[in-house]
C-alpha positions in Angstrom: -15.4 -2.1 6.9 -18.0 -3.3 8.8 -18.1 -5.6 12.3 -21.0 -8.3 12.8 -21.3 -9.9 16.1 -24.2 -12.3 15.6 -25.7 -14.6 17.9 -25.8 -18.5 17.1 -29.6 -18.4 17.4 -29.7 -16.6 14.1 -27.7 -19.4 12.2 -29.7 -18.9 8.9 -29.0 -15.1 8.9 -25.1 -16.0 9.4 -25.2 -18.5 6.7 -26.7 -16.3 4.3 -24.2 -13.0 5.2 -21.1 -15.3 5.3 -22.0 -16.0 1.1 -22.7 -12.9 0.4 -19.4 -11.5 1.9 -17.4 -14.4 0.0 -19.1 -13.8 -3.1 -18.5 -10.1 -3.2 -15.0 -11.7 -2.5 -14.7 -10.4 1.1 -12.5 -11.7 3.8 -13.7 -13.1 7.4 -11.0 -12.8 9.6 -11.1 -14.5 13.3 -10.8 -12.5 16.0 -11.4 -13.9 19.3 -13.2 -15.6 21.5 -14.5 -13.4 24.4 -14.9 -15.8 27.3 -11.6 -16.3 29.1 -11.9 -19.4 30.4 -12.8 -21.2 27.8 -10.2 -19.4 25.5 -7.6 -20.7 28.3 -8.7 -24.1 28.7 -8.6 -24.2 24.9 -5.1 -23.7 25.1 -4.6 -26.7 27.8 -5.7 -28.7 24.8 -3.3 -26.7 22.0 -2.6 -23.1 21.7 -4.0 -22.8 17.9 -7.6 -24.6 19.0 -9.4 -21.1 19.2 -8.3 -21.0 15.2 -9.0 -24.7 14.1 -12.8 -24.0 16.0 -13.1 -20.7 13.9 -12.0 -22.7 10.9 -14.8 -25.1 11.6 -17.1 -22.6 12.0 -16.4 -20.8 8.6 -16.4 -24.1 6.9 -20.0 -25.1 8.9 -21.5 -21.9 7.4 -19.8 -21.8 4.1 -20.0 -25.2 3.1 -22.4 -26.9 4.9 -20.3 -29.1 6.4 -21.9 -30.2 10.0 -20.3 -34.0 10.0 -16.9 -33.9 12.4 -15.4 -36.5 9.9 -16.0 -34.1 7.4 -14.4 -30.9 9.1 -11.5 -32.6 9.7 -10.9 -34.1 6.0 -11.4 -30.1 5.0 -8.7 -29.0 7.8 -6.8 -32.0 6.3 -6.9 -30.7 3.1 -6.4 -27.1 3.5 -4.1 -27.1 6.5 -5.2 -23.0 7.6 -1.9 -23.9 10.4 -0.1 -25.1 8.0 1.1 -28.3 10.0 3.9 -30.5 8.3 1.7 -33.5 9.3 -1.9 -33.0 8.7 -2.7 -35.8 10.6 -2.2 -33.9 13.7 -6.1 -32.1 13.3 -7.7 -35.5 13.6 -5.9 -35.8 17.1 -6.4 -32.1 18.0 -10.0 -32.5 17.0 -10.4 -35.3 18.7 -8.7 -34.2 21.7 -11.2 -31.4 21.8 -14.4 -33.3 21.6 -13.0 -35.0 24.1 -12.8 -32.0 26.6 -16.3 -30.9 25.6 -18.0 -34.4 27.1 -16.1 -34.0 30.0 -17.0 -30.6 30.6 -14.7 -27.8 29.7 -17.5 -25.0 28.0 -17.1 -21.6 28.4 -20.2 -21.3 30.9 -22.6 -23.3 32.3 -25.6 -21.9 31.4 -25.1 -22.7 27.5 -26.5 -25.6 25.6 -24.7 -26.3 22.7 -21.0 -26.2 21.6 -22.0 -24.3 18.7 -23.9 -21.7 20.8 -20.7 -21.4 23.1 -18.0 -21.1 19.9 -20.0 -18.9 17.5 -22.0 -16.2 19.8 -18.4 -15.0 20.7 -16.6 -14.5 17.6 -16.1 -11.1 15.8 -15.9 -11.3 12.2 -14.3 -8.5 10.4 -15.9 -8.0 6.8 -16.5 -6.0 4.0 -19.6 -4.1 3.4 -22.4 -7.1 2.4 -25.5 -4.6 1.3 
């Protein structure tokens, strides 16, 4: 097995090794996210944020998807927390964006939300080459 800790600036390259490992039917797993902080005030907002974010992540990369509307329909659909009411990711999800306009990131110094999330995951893989 092989580890790849990527920065978000590289988003093509990321794009490009998450297909590969899914067609050579490997499995991303999440890990964690590094910063403290921001790993505990995601938990102010629900314990299993950290996971719905890597979810959104995967699906950004793997499908495409960059529309919020559309992230949530997927969560909706394939419920990864397997929540008896799948309504609950809009409210989660909405809950979050509303934490990110009113400030809680993971440092002050970084631009975007998708710079914060994905520049401090580990994904755990299969060998892609």
């Amino acid at each position: 097995m092989r580890y790849i800790k990527q920065p978000a600036v590289k988003n093509i390259r990321m794009s490009e090794d998450v297909k590969k490992i899914i067609e050579k039917n490997g499995q991303l797993k999440y890990w964690k996210i590094n910063n403290r902080v921001f790993a505990d005030n995601l938990v102010l907002i629900n314990s299993s944020m950290d996971k719905i974010i890597a979810e959104t992540i995967l699906y950004f990369y793997k499908d495409g998807i960059c529309n919020c509307d559309e992230m949530v329909e997927k969560l909706e659909l394939e419920n990864p927390m397997n929540y008896g009411n799948v309504n609950a990711y809009k409210y989660k999800f909405k809950k979050f964006l509303t934490a990110v306009a009113l400030g809680i990131v993971p440092a002050a110094k970084q631009r975007l939300l998708q710079d914060m999330v994905l520049e401090k995951y580990t994904l755990k893989t299969v060998n892609i080459i």
